[in-house]
C-alpha positions as CSV (number, residue, x, y, z in Angstrom):
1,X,-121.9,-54.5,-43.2
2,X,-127.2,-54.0,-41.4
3,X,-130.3,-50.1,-36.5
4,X,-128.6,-47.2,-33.5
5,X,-127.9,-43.8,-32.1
6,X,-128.5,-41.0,-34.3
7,X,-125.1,-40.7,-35.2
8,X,-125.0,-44.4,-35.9
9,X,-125.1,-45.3,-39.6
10,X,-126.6,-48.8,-40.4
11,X,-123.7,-51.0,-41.6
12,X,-121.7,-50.7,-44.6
13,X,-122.4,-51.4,-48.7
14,X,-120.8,-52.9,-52.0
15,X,-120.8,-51.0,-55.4
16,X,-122.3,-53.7,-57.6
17,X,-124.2,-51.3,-58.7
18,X,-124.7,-51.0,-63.0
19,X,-123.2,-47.8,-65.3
20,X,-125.5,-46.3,-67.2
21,X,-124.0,-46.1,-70.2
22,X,-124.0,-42.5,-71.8
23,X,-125.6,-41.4,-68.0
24,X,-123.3,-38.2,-67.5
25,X,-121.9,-35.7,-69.5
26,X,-119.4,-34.3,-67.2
27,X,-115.8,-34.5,-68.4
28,X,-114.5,-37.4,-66.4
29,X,-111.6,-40.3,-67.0
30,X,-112.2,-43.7,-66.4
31,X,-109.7,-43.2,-63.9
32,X,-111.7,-41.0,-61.5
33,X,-114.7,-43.2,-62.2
34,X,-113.0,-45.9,-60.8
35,X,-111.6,-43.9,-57.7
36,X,-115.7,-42.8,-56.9
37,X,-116.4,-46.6,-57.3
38,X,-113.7,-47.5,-55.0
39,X,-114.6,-44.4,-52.4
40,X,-117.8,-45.2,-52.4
41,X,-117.3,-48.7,-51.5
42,X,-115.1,-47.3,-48.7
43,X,-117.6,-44.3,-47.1
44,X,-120.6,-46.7,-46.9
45,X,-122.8,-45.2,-49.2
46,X,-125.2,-48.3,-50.8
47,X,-126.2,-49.9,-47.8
48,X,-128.2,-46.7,-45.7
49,X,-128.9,-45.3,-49.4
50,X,-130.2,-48.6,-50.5
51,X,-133.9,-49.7,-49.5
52,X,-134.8,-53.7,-48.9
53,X,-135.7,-55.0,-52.5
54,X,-135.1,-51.1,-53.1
55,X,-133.2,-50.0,-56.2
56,X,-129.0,-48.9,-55.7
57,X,-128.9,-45.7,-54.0
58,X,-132.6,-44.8,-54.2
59,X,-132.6,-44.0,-50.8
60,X,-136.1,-44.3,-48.4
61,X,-134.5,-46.8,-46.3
62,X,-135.7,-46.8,-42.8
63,X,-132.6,-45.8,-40.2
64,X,-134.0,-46.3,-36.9
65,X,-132.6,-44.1,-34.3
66,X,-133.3,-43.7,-30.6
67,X,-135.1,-40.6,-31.3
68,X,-137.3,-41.6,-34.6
69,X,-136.9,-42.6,-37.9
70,X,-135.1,-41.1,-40.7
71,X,-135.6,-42.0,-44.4
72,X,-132.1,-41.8,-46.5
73,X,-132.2,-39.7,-49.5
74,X,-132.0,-40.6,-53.0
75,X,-128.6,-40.4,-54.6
76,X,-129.3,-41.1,-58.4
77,X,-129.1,-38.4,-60.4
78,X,-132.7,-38.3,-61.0
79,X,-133.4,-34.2,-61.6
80,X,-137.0,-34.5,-59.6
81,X,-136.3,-36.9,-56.5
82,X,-132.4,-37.0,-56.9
83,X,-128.9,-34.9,-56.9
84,X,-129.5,-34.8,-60.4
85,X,-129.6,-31.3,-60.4
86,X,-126.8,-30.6,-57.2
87,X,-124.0,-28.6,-58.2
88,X,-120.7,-29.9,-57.6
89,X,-120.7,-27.1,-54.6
90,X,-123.5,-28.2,-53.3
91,X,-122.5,-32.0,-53.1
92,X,-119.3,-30.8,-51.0
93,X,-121.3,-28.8,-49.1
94,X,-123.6,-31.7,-48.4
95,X,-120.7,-34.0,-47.6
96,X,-118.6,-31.8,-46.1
97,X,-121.0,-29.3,-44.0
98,X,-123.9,-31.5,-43.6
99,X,-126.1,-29.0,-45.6
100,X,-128.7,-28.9,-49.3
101,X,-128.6,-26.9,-51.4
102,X,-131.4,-25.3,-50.1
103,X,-129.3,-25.0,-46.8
104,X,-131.2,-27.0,-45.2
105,X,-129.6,-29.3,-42.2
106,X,-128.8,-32.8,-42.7
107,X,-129.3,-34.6,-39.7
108,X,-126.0,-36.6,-38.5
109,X,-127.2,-40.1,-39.3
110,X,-125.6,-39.1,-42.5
111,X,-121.8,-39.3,-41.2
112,X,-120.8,-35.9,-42.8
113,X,-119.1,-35.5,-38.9
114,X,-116.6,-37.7,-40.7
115,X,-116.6,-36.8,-44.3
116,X,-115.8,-33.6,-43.7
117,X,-112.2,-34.6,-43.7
118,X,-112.4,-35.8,-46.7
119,X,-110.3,-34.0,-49.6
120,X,-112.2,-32.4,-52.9
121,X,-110.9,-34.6,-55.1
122,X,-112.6,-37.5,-53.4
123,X,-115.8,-36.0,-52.8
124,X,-116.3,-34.9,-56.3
125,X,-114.5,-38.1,-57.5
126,X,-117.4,-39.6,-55.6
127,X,-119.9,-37.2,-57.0
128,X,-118.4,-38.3,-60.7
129,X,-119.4,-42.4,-59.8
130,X,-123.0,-41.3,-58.4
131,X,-123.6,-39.6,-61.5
132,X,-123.1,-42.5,-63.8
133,X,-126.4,-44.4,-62.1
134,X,-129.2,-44.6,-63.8
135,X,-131.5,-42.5,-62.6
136,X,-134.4,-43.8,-60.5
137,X,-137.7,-41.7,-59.5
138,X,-138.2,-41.7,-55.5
139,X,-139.7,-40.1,-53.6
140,X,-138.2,-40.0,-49.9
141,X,-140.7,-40.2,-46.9
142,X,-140.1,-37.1,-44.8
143,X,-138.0,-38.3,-41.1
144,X,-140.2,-39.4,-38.0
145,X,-139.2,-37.4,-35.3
146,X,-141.0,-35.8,-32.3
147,X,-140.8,-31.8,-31.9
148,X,-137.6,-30.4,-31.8
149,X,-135.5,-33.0,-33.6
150,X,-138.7,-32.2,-36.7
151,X,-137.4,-28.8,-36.8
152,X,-134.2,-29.3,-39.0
153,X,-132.8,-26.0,-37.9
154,X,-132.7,-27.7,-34.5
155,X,-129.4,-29.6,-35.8
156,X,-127.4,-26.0,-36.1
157,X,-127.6,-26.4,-32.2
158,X,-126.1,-29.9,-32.5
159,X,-123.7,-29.0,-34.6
160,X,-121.9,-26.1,-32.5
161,X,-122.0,-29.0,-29.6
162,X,-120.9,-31.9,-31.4
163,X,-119.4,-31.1,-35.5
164,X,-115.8,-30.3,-36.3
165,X,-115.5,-29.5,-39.5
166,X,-112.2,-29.6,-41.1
167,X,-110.3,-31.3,-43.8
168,X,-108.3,-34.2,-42.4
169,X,-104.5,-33.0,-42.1
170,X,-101.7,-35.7,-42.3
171,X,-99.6,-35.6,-38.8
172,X,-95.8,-34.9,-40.6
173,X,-94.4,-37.0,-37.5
174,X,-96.6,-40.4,-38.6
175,X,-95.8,-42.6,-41.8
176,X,-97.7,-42.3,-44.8
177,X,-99.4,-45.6,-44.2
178,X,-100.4,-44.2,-40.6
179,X,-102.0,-41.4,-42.1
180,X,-103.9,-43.1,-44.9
181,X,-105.1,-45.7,-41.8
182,X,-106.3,-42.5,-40.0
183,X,-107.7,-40.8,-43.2
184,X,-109.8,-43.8,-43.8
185,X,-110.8,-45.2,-40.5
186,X,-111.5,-41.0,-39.1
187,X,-113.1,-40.6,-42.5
188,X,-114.6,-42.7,-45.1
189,X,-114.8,-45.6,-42.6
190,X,-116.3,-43.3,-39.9
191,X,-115.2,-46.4,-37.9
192,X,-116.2,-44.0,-34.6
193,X,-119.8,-44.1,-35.5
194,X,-120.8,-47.3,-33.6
195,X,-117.5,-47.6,-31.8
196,X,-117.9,-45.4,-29.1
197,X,-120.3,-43.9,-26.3
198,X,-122.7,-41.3,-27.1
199,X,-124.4,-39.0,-25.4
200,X,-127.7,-38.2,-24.3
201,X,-128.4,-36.0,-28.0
202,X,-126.6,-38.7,-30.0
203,X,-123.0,-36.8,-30.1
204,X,-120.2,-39.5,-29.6
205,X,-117.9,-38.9,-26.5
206,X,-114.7,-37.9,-28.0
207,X,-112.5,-38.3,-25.3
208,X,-113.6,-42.1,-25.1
209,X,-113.9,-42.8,-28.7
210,X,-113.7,-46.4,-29.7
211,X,-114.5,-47.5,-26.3
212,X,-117.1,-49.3,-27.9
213,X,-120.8,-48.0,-28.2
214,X,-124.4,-48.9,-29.9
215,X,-125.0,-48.9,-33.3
216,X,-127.5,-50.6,-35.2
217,X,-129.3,-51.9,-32.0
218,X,-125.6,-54.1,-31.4
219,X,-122.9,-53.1,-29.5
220,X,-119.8,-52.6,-31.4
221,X,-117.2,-53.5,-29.0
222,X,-114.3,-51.4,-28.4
223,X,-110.9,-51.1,-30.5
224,X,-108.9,-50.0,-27.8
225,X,-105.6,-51.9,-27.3
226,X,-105.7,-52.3,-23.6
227,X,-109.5,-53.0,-23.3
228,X,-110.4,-56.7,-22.9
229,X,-112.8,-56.4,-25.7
230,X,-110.3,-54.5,-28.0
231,X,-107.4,-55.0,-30.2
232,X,-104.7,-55.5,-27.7
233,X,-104.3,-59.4,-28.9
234,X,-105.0,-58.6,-32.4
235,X,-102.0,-58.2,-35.2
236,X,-101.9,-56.3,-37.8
237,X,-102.6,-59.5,-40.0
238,X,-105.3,-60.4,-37.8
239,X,-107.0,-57.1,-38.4
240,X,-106.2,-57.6,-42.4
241,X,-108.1,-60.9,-42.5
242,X,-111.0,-59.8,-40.6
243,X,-111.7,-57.3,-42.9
244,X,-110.8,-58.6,-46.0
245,X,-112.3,-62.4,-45.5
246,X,-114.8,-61.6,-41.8
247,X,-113.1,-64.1,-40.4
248,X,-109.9,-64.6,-38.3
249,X,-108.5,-67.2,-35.7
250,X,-109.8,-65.1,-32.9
251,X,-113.1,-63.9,-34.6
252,X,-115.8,-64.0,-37.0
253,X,-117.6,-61.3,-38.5
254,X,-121.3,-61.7,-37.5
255,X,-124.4,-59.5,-37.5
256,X,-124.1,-55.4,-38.3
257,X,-120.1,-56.0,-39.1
258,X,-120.4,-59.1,-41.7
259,X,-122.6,-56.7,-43.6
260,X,-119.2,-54.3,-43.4
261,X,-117.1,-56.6,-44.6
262,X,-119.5,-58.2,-46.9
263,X,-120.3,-55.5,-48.4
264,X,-117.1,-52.9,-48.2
265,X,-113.9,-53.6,-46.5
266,X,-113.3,-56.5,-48.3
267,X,-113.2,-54.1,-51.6
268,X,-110.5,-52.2,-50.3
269,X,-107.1,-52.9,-50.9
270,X,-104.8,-55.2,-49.2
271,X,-102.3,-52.1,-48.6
272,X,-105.3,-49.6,-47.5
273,X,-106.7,-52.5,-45.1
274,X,-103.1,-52.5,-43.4
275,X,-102.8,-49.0,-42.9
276,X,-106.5,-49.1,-41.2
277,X,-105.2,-51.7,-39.0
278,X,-102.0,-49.9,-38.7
279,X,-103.5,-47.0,-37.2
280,X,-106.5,-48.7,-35.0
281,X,-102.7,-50.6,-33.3
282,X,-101.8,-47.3,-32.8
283,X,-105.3,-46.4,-30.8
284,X,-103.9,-44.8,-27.0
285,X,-105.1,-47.0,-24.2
286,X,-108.2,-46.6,-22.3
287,X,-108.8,-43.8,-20.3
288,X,-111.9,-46.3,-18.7
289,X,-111.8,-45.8,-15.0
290,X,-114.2,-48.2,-14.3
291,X,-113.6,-51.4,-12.3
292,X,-112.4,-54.5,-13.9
293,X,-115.6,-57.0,-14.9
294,X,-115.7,-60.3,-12.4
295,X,-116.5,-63.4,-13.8
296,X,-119.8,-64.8,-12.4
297,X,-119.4,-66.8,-9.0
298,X,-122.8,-68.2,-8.9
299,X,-121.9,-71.8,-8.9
300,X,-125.5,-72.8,-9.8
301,X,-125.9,-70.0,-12.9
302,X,-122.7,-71.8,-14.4
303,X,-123.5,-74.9,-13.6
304,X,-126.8,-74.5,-15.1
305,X,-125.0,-72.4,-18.2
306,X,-122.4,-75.5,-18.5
307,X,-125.3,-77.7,-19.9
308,X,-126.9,-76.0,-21.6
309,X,-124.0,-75.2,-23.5
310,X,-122.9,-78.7,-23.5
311,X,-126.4,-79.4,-25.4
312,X,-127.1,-76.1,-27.7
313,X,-123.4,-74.6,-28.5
314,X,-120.4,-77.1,-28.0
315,X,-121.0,-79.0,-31.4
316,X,-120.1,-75.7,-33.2
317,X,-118.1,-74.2,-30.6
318,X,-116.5,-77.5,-28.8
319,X,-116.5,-78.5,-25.2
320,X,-113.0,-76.7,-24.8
321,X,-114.6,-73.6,-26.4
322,X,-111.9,-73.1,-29.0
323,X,-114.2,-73.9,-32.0
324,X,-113.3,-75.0,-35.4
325,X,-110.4,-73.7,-37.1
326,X,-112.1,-71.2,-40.0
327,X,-115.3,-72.8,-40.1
328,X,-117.3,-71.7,-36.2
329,X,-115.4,-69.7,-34.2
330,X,-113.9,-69.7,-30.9
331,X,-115.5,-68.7,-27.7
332,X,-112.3,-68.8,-25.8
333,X,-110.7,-65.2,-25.8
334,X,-113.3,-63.7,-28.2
335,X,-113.4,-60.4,-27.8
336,X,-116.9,-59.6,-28.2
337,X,-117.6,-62.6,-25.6
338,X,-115.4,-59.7,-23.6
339,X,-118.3,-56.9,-24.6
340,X,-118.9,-54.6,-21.7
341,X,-122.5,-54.8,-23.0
342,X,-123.8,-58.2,-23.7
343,X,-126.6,-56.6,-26.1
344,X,-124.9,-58.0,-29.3
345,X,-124.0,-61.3,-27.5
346,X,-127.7,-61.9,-26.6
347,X,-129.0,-61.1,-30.0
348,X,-126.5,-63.5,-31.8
349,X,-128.3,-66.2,-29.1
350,X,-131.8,-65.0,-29.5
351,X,-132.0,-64.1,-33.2
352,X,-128.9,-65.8,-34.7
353,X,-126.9,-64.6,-37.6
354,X,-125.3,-65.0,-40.9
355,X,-121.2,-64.5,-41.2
356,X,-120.1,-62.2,-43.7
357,X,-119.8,-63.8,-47.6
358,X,-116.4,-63.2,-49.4
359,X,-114.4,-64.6,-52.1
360,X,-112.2,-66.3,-49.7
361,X,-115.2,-67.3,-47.1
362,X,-117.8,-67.6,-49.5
363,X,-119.8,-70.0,-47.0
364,X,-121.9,-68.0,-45.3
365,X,-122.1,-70.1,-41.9
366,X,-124.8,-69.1,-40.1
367,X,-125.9,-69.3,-36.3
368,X,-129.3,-70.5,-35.4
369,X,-131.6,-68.9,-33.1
370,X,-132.5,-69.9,-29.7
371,X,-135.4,-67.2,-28.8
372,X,-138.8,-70.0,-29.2
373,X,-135.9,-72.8,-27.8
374,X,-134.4,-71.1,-24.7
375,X,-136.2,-69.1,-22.1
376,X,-134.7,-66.1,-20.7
377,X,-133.1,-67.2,-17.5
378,X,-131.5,-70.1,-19.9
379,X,-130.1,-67.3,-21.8
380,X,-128.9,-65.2,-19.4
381,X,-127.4,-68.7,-18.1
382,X,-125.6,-69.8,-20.7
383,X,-124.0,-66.4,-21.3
384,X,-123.0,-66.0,-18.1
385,X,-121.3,-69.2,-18.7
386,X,-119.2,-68.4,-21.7
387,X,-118.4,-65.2,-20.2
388,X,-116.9,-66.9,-17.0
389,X,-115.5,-70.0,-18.9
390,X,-112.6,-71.1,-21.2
391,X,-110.1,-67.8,-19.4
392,X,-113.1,-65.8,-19.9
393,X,-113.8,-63.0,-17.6
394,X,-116.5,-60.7,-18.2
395,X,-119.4,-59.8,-15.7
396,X,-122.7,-61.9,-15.6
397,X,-125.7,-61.2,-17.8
398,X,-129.1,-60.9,-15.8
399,X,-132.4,-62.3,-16.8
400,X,-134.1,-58.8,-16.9
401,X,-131.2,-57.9,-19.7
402,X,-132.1,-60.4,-22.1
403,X,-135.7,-60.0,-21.4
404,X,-134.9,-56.3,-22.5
405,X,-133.4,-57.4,-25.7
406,X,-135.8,-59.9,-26.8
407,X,-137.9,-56.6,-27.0
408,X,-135.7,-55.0,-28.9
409,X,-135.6,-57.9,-31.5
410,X,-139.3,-58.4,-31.3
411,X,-139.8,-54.6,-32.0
412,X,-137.5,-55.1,-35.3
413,X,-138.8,-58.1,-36.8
């Protein structure tokens, strides 16, 4: 679902991904196979594991980070450059602690914050599925880092700041659909990740988790109920069909989060999407106590904004803002219109994007970029006009802020 903090892992991945036949001798049943295929889908594994034009799971894909670059690791059983030689303690340890066999630190772009509450029996179900790849010889570059973040014992510091280990404990006062929502959104999904503020060393702020945060260079808006850009006005269903299809009436999965649907929530199940959606309902309220946004008031910025939307976005988006029913979607009460940071707003504008593929959406609609059409001030125009527009009311975007994202995007490309 494709770069962020440290603690920001780079969009989710499918599991199309071919058994070797005959790969593995360990004593496993189809059945547990097929629970590692369907967990893997789940924890995100193929896409940061998975290299452009790269082989499944070889690893050596770049993960940018605001500190450096790390390299993933390879994941094939390969005995030289692999896990092929990992014990089933050590692959715990590694999911679980964050550690190799060697002891050495992972560093937390590799989510074991939120693995660690995974049970056993899924991380060596897990374990069972990465064994049946074939095998494939690479050789990870070492991470890009300046001195101390180099020095892997430097994350034993990070971790007595910022890791909770612990196996995740159903709450005997919730449902069992509750829990599995919280097991799989505070675990596998490591939803958290990108959907809340950090701090200055990359640890996310746990008292305002899923307030909405950076990840992947995009801000993931947040999935508090009570927070304009939130989940207050979504249902349950609404939450189902976004990550099963990326698309809903309200929204439509672009960027970083069509390559998690795309490639992982719409494997899961109908039943464990609900419970996920289930439980992100049952997010408390913000504990923001920040001043409401104010819609722009610059009469000429929106008037100026108003045409050019008129002439770049309103034959997708209409003049009314409400879009077209499952094809382009609205700009009239979209939450990530709402963002608190327009970061992910102004790249959709500058760089366009590509909505999430599915079996029910199989289309692929894509956005067009306006980066060699619009200048920045037109940007930061029009934005402030959809953000002020249609019952919109979000705070105005500045020229210097999408000058600072067209950076970004250059600095990517």
């Amino acid at each position: 679902m494709k770069p962020g903090y440290l603690m920001a892992i780079a969009g989710l991945a499918g599991c199309a991904v071919a058994i070797a036949a005959g790969a593995s001798v360990r004593d496993t049943t189809h059945a547990q196979l097929e629970r590692g295929r369907y967990l893997v889908a789940a924890g995100d594994c193929a896409a940061c594991h998975t290299a452009d034009n790269g082989k499944p799971f070889a690893g050596d894909r770049p993960i940018p980070t605001p500190f450096g670059t790390l390299y993933s690791s390879n994941l094939t059983p390969d005995e030289e450059t692999g896990i092929g030689r990992w014990s089933d303690d050590d692959f715990v340890r590694a999911m679980r602690e964050g550690r190799r066999p060697n002891g050495d630190h992972l560093y937390p772009a590799f989510p074991y914050p939120w693995y660690t509450r995974l049970s056993r029996d899924d991380v060596l179900a897990i374990r069972a599925y990465l064994e049946t790849l074939t095998p494939v010889k690479e050789v990870v570059r070492a991470p890009d880092l300046p001195w101390p973040m180099s020095w892997r014992e430097s994350v034993a510091g990070w971790n007595l700041l910022f890791f909770h280990d612990g196996e995740f404990k159903p709450d005997p006062q919730r449902s069992n659909e509750w829990n599995r929502g919280a097991y799989l959104v505070e675990g596998l999904g490591h939803c958290s990740a990108c959907h809340s503020p950090k701090n200055a060393l990359g640890g996310v702020k746990r008292d305002e988790a899923f307030q909405g945060g950076m990840g992947e260079g995009w801000f993931a808006t947040s999935l508090r109920p009570t927070h304009p850009e939130g989940l207050g006005a979504w249902s349950v269903d609404d939450i189902v069909s976004y990550l099963k299809t990326g698309a809903n009436s309200r929204a439509r999965a672009m960027g970083p989060m069509a390559e998690v649907v795309e490639n992982s929530t719409r494997h899961l199940s109908t039943s464990d999407l609900h419970a996920m959606a289930v439980y992100l309902k049952d997010l408390p309220g913000d504990n923001d106590t920040r001043h409401p946004p104010r819609a722009s008031d610059d009469k000429d910025a929106l008037t100026r904004g108003r045409l050019i939307y008129l002439d770049q976005c309103a034959g997708c988006h209409m003049q009314n803002g409400e879009g077209i029913a499952k094809v382009f979607p609205p700009i009239k009460g979209n939450t990530g219109v709402h963002a608190d940071d327009p970061t992910s707003l102004a790249r959709l504008v500058l760089e366009g994007a590509r909505s999430a593929r599915t079996g029910d959406k199989p289309e692929g609609f894509a956005m067009p970029g306006f980066a060699d059409k619009l200048t920045d001030p037109e940007i930061a125009d029009v934005i402030t006009y959809i953000r002020s527009s249609f019952g919109n009311q979000a705070a105005p975007v500045s020229t210097n802020k999408i000058a600072d994202v067209r950076k970004q995007v250059a600095g990517h490309s």
